[in-house]
C-alpha positions as CSV (number, residue, x, y, z in Angstrom):
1,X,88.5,118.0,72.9
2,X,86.7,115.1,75.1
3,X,83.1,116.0,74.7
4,X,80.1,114.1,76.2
5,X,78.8,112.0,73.2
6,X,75.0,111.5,72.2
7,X,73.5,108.5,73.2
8,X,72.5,106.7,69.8
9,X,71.0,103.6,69.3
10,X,72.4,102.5,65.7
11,X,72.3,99.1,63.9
12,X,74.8,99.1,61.2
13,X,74.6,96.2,58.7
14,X,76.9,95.3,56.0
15,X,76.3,92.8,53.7
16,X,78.2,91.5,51.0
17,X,76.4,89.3,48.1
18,X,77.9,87.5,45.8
19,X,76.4,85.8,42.5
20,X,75.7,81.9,43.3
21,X,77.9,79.7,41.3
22,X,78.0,75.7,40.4
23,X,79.7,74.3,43.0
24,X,82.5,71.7,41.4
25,X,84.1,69.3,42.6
26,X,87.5,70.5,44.3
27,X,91.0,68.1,45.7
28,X,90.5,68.1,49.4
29,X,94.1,69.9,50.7
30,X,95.6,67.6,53.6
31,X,97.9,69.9,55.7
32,X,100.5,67.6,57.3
33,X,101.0,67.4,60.9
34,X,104.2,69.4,61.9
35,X,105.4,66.6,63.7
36,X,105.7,64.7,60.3
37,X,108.0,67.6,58.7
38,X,109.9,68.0,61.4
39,X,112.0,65.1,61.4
40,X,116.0,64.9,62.6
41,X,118.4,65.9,60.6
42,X,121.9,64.5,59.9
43,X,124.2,66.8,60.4
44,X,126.4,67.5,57.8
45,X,129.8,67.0,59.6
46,X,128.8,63.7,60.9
47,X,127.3,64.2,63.9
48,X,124.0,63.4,65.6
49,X,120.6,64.0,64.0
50,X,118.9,67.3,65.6
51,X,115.1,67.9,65.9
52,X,113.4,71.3,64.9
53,X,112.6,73.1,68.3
54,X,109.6,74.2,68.9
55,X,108.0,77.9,69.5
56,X,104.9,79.3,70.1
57,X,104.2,82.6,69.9
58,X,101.5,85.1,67.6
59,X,101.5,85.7,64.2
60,X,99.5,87.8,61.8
61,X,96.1,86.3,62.9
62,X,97.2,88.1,66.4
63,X,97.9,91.2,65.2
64,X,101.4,90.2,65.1
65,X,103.5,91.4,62.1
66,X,106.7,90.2,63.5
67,X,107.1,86.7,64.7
68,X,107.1,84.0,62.3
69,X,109.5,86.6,60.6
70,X,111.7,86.8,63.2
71,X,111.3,83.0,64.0
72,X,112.0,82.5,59.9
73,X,115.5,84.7,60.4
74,X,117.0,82.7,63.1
75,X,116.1,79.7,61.4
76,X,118.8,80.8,58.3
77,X,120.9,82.7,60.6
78,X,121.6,79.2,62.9
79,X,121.0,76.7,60.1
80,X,118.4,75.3,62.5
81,X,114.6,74.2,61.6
82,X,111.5,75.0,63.7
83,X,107.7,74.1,64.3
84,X,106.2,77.7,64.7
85,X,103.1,77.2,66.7
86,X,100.2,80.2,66.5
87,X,99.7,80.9,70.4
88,X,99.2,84.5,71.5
89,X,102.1,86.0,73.7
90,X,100.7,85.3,77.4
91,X,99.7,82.1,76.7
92,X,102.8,80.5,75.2
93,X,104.2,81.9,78.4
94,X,101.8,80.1,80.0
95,X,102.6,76.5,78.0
96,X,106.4,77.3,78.8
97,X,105.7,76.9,82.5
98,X,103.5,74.3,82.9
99,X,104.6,72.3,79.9
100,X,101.3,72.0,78.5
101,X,100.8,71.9,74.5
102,X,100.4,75.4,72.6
103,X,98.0,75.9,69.9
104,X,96.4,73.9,66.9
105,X,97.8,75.3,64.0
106,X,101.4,76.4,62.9
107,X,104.3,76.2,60.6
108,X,107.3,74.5,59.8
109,X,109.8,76.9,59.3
110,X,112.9,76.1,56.9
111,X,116.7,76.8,58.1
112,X,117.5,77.2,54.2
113,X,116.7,79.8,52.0
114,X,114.7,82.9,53.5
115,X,113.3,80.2,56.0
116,X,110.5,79.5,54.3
117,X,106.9,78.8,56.6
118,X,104.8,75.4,55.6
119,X,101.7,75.5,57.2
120,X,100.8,72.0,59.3
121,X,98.4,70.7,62.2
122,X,100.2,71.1,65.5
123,X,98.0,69.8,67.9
124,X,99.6,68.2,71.2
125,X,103.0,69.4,70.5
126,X,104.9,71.1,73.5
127,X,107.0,74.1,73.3
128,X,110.9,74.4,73.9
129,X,110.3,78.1,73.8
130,X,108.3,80.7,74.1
131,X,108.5,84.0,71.6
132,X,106.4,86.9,73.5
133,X,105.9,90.6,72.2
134,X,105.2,91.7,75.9
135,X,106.8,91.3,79.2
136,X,105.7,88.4,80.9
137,X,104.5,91.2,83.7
138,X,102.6,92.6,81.8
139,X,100.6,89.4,81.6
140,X,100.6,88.4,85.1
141,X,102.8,90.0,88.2
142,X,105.2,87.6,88.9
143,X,104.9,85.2,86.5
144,X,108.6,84.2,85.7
145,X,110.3,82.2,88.0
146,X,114.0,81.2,88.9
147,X,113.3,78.4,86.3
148,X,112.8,80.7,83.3
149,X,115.0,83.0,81.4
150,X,114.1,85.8,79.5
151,X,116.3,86.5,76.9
152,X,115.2,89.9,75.2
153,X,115.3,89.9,71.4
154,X,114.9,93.3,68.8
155,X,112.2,95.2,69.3
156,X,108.9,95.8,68.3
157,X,106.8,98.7,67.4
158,X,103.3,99.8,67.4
159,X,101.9,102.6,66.2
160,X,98.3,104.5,65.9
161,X,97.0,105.1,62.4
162,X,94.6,107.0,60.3
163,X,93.6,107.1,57.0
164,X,95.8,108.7,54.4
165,X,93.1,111.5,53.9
166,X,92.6,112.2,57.7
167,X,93.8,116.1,58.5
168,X,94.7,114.4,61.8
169,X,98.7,114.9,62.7
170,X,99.0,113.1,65.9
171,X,97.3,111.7,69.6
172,X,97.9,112.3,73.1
173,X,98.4,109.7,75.5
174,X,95.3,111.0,77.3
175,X,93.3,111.5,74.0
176,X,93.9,108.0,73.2
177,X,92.5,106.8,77.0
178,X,88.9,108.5,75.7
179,X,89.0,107.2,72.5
180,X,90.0,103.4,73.1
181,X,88.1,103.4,76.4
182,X,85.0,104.4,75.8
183,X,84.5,103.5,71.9
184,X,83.1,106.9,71.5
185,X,80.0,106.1,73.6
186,X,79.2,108.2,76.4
187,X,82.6,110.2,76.0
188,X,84.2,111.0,72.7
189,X,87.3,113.3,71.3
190,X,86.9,114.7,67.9
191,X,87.4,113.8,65.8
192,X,86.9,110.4,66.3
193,X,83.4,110.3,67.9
194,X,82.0,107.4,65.4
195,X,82.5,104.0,67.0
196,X,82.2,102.0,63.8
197,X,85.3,103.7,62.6
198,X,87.3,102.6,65.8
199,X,89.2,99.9,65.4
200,X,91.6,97.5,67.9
201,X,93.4,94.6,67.6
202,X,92.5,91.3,69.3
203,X,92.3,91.7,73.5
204,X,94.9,89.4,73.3
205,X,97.4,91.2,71.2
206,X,101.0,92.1,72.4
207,X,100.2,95.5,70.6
208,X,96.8,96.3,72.2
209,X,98.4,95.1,75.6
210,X,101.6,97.3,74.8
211,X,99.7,100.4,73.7
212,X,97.2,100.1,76.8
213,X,100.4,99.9,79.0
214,X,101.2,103.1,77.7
215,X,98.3,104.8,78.1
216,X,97.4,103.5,81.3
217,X,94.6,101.4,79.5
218,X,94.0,97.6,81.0
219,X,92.9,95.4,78.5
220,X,89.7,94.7,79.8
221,X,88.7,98.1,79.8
222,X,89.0,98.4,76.2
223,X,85.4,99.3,74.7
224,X,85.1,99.2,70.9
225,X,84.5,95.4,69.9
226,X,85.3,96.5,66.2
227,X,88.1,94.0,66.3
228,X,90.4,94.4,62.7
229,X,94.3,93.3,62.6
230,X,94.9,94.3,58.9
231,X,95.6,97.7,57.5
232,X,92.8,97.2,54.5
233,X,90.0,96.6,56.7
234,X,90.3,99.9,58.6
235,X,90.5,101.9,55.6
236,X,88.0,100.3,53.2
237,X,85.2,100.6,56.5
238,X,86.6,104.3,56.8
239,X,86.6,105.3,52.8
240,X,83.2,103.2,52.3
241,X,81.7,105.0,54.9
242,X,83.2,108.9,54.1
243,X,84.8,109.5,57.3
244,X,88.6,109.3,56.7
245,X,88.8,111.8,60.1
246,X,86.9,109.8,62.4
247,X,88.8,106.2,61.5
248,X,91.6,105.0,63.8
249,X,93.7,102.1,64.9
250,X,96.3,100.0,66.0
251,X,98.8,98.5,63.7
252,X,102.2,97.5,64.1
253,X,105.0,100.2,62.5
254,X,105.7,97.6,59.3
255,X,102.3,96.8,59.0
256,X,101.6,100.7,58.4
257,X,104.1,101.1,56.3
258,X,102.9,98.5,53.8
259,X,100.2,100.8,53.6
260,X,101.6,104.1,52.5
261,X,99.6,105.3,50.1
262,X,96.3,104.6,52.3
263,X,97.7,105.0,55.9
264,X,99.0,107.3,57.6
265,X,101.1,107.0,61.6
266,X,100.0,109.3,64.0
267,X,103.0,111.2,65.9
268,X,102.3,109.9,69.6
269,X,102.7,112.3,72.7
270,X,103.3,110.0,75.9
271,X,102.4,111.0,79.2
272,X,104.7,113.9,80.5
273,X,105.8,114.8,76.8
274,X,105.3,118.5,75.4
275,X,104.6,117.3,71.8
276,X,104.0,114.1,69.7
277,X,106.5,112.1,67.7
278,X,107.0,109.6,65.1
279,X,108.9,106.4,65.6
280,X,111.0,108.3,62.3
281,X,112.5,111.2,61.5
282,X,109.7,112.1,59.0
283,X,107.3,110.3,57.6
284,X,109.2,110.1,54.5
285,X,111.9,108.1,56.2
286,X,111.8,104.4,58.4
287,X,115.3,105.2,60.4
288,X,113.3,104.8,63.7
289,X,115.2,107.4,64.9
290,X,112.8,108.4,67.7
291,X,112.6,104.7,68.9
292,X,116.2,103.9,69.3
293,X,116.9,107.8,70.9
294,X,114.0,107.0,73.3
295,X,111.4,110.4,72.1
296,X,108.7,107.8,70.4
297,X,107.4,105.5,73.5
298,X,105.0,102.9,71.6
299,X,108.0,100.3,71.7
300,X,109.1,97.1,73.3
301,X,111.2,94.3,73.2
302,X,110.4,90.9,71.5
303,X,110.8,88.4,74.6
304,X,112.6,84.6,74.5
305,X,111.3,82.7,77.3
306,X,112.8,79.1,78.0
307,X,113.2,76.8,81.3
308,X,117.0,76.5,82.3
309,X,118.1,74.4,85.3
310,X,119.8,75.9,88.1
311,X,123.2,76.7,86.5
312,X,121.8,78.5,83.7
313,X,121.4,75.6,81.2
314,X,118.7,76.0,78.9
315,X,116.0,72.9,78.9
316,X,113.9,71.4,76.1
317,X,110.0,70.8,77.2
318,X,111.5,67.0,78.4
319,X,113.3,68.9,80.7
320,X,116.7,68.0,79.0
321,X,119.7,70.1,77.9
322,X,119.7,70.6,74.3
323,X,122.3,71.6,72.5
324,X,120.1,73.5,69.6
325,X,118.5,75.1,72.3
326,X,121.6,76.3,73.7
327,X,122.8,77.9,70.5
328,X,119.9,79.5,70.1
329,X,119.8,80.8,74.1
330,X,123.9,82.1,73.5
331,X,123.0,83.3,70.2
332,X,119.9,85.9,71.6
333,X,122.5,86.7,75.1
334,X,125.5,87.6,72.3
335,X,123.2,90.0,70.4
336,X,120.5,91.4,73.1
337,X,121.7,94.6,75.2
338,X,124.8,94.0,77.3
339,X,122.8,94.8,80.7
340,X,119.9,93.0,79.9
341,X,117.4,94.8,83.0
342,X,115.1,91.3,82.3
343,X,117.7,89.2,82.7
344,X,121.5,89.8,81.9
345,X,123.6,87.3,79.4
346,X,125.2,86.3,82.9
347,X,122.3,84.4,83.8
348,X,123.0,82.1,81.0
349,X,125.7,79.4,81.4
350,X,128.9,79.9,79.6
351,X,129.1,78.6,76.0
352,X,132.3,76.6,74.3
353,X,131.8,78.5,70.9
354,X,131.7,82.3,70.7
355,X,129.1,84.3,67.8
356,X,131.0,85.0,65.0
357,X,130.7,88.8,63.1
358,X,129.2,87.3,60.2
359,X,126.3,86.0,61.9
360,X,126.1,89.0,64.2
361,X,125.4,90.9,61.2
362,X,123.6,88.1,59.1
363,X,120.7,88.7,62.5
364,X,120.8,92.1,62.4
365,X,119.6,92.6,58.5
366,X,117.3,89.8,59.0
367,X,116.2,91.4,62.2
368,X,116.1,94.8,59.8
369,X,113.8,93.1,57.2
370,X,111.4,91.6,59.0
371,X,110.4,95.2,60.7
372,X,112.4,94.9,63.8
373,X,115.2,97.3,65.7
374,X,118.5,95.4,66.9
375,X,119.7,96.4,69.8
376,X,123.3,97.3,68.3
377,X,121.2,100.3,67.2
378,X,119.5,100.7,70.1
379,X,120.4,104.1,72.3
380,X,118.0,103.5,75.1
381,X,116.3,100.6,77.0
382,X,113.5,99.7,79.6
383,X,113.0,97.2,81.7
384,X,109.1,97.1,82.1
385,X,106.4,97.6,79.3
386,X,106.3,101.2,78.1
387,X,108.0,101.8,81.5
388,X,111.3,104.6,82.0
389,X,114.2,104.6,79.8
390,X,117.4,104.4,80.0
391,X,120.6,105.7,78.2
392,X,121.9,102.6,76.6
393,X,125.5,101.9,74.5
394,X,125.8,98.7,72.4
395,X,129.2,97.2,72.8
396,X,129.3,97.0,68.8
397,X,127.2,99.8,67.8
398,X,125.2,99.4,64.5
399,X,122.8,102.8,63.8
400,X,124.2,103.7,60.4
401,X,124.3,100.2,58.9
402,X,120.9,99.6,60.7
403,X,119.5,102.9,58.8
404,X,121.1,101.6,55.6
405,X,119.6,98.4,56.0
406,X,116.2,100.4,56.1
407,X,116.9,102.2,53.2
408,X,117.0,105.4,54.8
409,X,120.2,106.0,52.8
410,X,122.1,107.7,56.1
411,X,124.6,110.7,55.0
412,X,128.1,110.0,54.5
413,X,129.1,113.2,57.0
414,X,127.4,111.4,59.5
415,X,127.7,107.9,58.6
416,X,131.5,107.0,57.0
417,X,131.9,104.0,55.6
418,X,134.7,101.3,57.0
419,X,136.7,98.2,57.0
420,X,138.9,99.0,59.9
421,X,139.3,101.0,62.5
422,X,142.3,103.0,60.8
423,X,139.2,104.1,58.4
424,X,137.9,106.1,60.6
425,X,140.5,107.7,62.8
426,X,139.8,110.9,61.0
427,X,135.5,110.9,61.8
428,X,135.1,113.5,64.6
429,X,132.8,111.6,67.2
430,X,133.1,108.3,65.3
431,X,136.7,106.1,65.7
432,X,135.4,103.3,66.4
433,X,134.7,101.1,63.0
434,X,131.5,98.8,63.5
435,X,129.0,96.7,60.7
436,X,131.3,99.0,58.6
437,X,130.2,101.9,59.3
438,X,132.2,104.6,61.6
439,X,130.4,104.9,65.6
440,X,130.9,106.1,68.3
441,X,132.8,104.6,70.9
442,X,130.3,101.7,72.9
C-alpha cells in the first residue's frame, strides 16, 4: 500500500568508539605500479613477448560482484595476463572512446592458477578494453559508434533483498518505484516506510542503473542517500535498529547468496507480470531457472567494448591490431549468443584458429563460479536494458551441466548424462549430446 508518509525531521547518529591504543611503529606497504608487473612475456613456444591488456571496468567497491571474477576467468581460460583497472561501467566506456586513462587503482590479474588479483597503482594507464555491466545506451543514447564493438559476455544478475527475518515475500515493479524514489519521504509503501533502513548501491552502479531501467527509475531520481554495496551493512543497520520488515536493498544474486542465513531475495514482479519470481526455482536452489526461461527480469548481459578498424579488427588503445586482443575478441564472439542483437559475431573479422571444446567449457564453469549465466544455458535474450525478450537457442546448449556446475544437482530424468551423441538417442526431447549432458536440439 503507497501511503502518504509523515513529515519527520530525524537526526540519526551512530557512533562507534573504540579504546585508544599506543600507536607503534608499522612497515609502510608500497603497492607497485601495475605497469611494473605487467611486463612481456616470452612465450613458451618461441614466439614474441605479449603484454597484459588492459581493462577497466567495476568491482566490489561499485557494487560489482562480478568483474574482476570474470576478468580473473579469462585470464586462466586464454593463458593471458591483465591490468584490471577499478572504473565504473559508463565511464570505462567513456575511456574506450576517447582513449583517455581509467581509474587510479587496480589489479594485476594472473593467467595461472585461479588468476589470482595483485593489487597495484594504475594511474595514466589506457585501456584496450572496456568490461561494462550495462548497455552502453543505457549510459548515453548513442554512444557506440562504427568504431566500437560490443561483444556481449554471461550475464549478470541483480536482485532486491531483505533481511532473513523480514515476513516480506516479494516487490512489484511499481512498489519498488515508491520505495527507491522517494526514500520513504513524502510517499511510502509498507512496509518499508523507514528511510534509514533503505539502502542502494552507488548512483553509479551497473545494478542501480539496471534495476532503475526496470522499474522505469532514472538514476538521478533515486532518493535515499543511504549508500551500502555489502550484504553485512544492510542487515547489521536493519537487526541493530529492530526493524528486519522495513530494511531493503540492492545486491547482486551472488552477493545474496553469500548471505543465506541473514538475507533473503525478494521474488520480483515486472511490469505487465501477474505475480513475482525468483531468478531460481526456489530459494533452496541457484539453477537460475527463471533468468535463463526469461520469468525473472532483473538481468543483463556483461558488455566487452573495444575499438576495431573498419574490417572488424579489434585495436589496442595505440590504435594497433593485437593479436591478444584478438583472441580474446574471437574467444567472447565463439561463446556469446549466436545472434548477438548488440552486435553479431559477424561483425568481427574472421579468425585463423577456431575455440576448441575444452576451453568452451573451461569459460563456462569459470563463468558458473564467479556468479555468472553463460549463454549456452541461456533460453532467452534482449537487446536493450531490462528491455523485451526473446526466445533464444544456443547452438551447443549447456542448461544441465550449467545447473550442475551450480550445484543444483539437476535430475537424471531430465538431465542424462553423455559422451556422445549415440548416449542419448534414447532421451525423449533430448538427442543431441552437449557439455555431457543430453539437450535438446539448438
Amino acid at each position: 500500500m503507497i501511503t502518504k508518509a509523515p513529515v519527520r525531521w530525524t537526526i540519526g547518529i551512530l557512533a562507534l568508539l573504540a579504546a585508544a591504543q599506543p600507536r607503534t611503529a608499522r612497515a609502510q606497504v608500497i603497492v607497485p605500479t601495475c605497469s611494473q608487473l605487467a611486463q612481456p612475456t616470452i612465450a613458451q613456444d618461441g614466439g614474441p613477448a605479449t603484454s597484459p591488456l588492459t581493462i577497466a571496468g567495476p568491482d566490489a567497491t561499485l557494487g560489482s560482484a562480478t568483474g574482476s571474477a570474470l576478468v580473473a576467468t579469462i585470464a586462466t581460460t586464454l593463458q593471458q595476463a591483465f591490468v584490471y583497472v577499478t572504473t565504473p561501467s559508463c565511464a570505462a566506456i567513456q575511456d574506450i572512446i576517447a582513449g583517455t586513462a581509467a581509474g587510479a587503482t587496480g589489479n594485476y590479474v594472473t593467467p595461472t592458477g585461479a588468476g589470482a588479483l595483485m593489487p597495484c597503482t594504475a594511474s595514466g594507464m589506457i585501456p584496450d578494453l572496456a568490461l561494462s555491466e550495462v548497455y552502453a545506451d543505457t549510459c548515453t543514447p548513442g554512444l557506440l559508434t562504427a568504431n566500437q564493438l560490443d561483444l556481449l559476455g554471461p550475464v549478470n544478475v541483480s536482485t532486491l533483498v531483505v533481511p532473513f527475518a523480514s515476513t516480506e515475500p516479494s516487490v512489484n515493479a511499481d512498489a519498488a518505484y515508491v520505495i527507491f524514489g522517494f526514500g520513504a519521504v513524502d510517499y511510502a509503501v509498507k512496509p518499508w516506510t523507514d528511510p534509514a533502513s533503505i539502502f542502494e548501491p552507488q548512483i553509479a552502479s551497473s545494478g542501480l542503473m539496471l534495476v532503475g531501467s526496470a522499474i522505469g527509475l532514472a538514476p538521478p531520481k533515486w532518493a535515499s542517500p543511504l549508500v551500502a554495496n555489502t550484504a553485512l551493512t544492510a542487515e547489521v543497520k536493519a537487526v541493530s535498529g529492530g526493524k528486519a520488515n522495513a530494511a531493503i536493498g540492492i545486491l547482486p544474486a551472488i552477493t545474496a547468496e553469500a548471505n543465506p542465513t541473514s538475507l533473503k531475495v525478494l521474488a520480483y514482479e515486472h511490469t505487465g507480470q501477474g505475480c513475482g519470481y525468483l531468478p531460481d526455482s526456489d530459494s533452496l536452489h541457484t539453477d537460475r531457472i527463471n533468468v535463463r526461461e526469461g520469468r525473472y527480469a532483473l538481468w543483463g548481459p556483461t558488455h566487452f567494448i573495444m575499438s576495431v578498424d573498419g574490417s572488424g579488427n579489434p585495436l589496442d588503445h595505440n590504435g594497433q591490431s593485437n593479436s591478444s586482443l584478438a583472441m580474446l575478441a574471437n574467444l567472447l564472439a565463439s561463446t556469446g549468443p549466436s545472434s548477438s542483437p548488440s552486435a553479431p559475431p559477424t561483425a568481427l573479422a574472421p579468425q585463423a584458429t577456431a575455440v576448441s571444446e575444452s576451453t568452451k567449457q573451461l569459460l563456462m564453469l569459470g563463468e558458473t563460479t564467479a556468479g555468472l549465466v553463460p549463454w549456452c544455458a541461456m533460453e532467452v535474450v534482449r537487446g536493450v536494458e531490462a528491455g523485451d525478450e526473446s526466445s533464444y537457442a544456443p547452438p551447443e546448449p549447456c542448461g544441465c551441466a550449467f545447473e550442475n556446475a551450480m550445484g543444483s544437482s539437476p535430475s537424471p530424468m531430465r538431465c542424462a548424462t553423455c559422451q556422445s551423441e549415440t548416449d542419448c538417442q534414447l532421451v525423449t526431447g533430448a538427442p543431441f549430446c552437449s557439455y555431457g549432458y543430453c539437450e535438446a536440439l539448438p
